[in-house]
Z-matrix of the N, CA and C atoms (Angstrom, degrees):
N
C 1 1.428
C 2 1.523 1 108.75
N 3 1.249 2 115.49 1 122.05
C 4 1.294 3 119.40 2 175.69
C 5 1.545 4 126.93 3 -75.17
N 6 1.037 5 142.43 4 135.13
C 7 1.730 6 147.03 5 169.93
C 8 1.393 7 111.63 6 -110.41
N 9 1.540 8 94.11 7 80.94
C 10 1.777 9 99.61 8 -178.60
C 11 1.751 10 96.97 9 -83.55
N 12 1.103 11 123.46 10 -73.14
C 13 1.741 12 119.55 11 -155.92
C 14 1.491 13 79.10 12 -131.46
N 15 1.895 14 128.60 13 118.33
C 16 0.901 15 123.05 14 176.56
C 17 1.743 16 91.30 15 -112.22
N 18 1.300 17 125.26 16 8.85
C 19 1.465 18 116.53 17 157.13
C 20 1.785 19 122.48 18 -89.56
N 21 1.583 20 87.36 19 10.71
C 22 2.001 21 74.06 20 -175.04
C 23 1.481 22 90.18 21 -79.13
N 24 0.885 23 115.40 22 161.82
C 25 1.875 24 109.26 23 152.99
C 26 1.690 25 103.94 24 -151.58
N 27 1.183 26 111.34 25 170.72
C 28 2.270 27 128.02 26 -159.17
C 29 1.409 28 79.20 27 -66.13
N 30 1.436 29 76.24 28 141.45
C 31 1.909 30 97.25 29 162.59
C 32 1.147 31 108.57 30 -104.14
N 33 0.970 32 120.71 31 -2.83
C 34 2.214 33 125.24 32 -162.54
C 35 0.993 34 104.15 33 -170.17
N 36 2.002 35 111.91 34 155.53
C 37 0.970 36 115.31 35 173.92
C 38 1.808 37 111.04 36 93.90
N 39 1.081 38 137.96 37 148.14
C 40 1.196 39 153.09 38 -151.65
C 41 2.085 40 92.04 39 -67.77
N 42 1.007 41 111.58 40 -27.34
C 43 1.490 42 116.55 41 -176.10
C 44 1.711 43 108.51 42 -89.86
N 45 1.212 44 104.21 43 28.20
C 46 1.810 45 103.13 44 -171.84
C 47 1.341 46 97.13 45 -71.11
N 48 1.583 47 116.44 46 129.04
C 49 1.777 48 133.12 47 159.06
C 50 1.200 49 87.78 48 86.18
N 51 1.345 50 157.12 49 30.66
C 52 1.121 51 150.31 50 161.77
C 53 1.382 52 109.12 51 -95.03
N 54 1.032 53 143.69 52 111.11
C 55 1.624 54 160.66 53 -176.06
C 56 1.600 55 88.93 54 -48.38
N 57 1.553 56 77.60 55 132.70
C 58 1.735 57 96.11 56 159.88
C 59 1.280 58 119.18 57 -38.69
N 60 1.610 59 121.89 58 -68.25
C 61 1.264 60 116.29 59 -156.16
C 62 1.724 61 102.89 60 -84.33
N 63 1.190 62 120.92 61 -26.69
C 64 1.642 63 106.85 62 157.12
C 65 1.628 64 117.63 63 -54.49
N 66 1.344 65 138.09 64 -33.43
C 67 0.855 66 147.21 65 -154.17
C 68 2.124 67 96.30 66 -80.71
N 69 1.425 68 88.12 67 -65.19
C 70 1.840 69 93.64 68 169.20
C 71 1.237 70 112.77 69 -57.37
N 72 1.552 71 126.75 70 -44.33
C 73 1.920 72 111.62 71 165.62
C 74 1.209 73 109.56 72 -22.62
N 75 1.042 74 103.49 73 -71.08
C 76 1.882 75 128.04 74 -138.75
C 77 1.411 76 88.71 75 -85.50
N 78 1.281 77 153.14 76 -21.87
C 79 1.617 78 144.09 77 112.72
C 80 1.563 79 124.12 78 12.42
N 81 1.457 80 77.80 79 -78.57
C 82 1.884 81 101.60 80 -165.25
C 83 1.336 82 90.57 81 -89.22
N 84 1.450 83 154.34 82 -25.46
C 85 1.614 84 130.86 83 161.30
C 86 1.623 85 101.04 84 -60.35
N 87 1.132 86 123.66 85 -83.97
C 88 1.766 87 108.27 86 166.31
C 89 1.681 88 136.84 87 6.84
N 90 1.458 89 110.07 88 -58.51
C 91 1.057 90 133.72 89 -170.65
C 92 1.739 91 108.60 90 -79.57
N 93 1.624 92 97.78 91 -44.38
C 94 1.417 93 110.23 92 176.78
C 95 1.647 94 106.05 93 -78.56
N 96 1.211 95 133.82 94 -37.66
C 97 1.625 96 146.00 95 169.50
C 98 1.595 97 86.34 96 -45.72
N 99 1.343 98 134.14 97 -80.89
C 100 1.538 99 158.25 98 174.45
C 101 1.946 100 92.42 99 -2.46
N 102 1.532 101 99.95 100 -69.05
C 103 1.205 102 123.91 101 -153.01
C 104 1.569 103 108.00 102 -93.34
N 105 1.376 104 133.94 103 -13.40
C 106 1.493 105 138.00 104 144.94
C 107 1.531 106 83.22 105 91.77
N 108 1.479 107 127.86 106 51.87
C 109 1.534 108 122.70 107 169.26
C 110 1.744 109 99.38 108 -103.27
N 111 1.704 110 123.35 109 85.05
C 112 1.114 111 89.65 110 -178.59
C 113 1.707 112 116.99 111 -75.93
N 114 1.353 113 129.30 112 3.35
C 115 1.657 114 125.45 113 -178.13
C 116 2.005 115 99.24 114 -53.25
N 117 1.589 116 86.92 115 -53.11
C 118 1.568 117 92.62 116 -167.26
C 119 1.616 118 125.38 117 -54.95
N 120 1.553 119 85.02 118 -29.69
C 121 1.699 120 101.70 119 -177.72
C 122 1.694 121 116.44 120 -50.49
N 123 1.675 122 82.63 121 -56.25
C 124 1.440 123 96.89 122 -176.61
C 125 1.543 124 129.08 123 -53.95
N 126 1.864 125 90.01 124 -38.13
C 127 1.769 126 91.71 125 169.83
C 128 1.584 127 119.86 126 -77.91
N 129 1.349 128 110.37 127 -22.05
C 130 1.325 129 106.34 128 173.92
C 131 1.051 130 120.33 129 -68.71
N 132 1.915 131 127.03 130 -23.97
C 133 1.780 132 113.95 131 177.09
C 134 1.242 133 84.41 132 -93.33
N 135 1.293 134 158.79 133 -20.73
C 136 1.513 135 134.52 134 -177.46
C 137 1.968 136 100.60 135 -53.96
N 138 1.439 137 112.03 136 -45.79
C 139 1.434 138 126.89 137 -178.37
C 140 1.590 139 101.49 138 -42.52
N 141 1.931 140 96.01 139 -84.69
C 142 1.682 141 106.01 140 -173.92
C 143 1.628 142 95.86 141 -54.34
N 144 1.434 143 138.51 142 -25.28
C 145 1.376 144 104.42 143 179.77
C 146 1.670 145 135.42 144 -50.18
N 147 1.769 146 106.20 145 -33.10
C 148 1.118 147 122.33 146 152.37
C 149 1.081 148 146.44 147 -13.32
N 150 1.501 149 122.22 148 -69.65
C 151 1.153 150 159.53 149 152.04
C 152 1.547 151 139.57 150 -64.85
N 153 1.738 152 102.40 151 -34.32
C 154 1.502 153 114.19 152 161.41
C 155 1.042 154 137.27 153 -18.65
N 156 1.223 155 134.52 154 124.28
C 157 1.578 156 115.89 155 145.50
C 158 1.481 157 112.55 156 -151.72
N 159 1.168 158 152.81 157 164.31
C 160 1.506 159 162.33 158 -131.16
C 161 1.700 160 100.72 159 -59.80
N 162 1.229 161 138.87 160 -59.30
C 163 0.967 162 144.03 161 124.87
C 164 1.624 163 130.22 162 14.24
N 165 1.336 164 112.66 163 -65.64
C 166 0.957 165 115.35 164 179.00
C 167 1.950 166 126.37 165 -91.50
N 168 1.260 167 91.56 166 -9.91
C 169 1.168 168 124.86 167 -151.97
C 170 1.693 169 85.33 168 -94.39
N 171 1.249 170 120.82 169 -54.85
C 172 1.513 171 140.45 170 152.01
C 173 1.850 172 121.32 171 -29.73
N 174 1.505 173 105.48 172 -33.83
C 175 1.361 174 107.14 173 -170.12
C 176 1.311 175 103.18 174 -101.44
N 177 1.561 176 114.51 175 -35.88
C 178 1.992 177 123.66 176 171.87
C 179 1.744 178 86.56 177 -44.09
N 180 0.918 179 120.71 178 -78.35
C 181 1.802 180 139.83 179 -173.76
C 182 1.772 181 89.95 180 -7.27
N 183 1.696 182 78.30 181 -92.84
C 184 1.454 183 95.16 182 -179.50
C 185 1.429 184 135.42 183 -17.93
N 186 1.667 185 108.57 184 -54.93
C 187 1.642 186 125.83 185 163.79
C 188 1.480 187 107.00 186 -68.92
N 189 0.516 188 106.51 187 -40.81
C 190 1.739 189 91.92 188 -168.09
C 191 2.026 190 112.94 189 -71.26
N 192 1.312 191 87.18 190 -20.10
C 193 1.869 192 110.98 191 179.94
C 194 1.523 193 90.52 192 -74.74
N 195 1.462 194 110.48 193 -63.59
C 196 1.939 195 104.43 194 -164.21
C 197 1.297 196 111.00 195 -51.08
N 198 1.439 197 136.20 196 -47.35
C 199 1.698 198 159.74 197 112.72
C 200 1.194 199 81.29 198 44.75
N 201 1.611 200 108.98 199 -103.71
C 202 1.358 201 128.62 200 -163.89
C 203 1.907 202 126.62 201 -14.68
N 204 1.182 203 112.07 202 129.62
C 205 0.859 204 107.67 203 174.09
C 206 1.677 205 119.79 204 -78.93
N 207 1.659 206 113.51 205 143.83
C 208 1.730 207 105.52 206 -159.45
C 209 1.172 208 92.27 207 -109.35
């Protein structure tokens, strides 16, 4: 996982002030949720655990809800 600019963070969109590289975590847990890898899962919230906070923790939620099949 790369840490290019961990001060940019979303200007728009349900992810506003959420740091880039939290923003790509919570991506690739999605993608890996998507794909039923739980190894990857696990290393990816050890990652966003890092970085977390209520906020962000709020937007994983969020993605993983839109995900869902209705």
């Amino acid at each position: 996982m790369s840490c290019e600019d961990e001060s940019t963070t979303a200007r728009q969109g349900a992810g506003a002030g959420i740091p880039a590289q939290a923003m790509e975590t919570v991506e690739q847990i999605v993608g890996a949720v998507r794909d039923g890898d739980d190894e990857r899962i696990r290393c990816l919230l050890v990652v966003l655990a890092e970085v977390a906070d209520a906020a962000v923790l709020l937007y994983l939620r969020e993605r993983l809800n839109a995900e869902r099949p209705r």
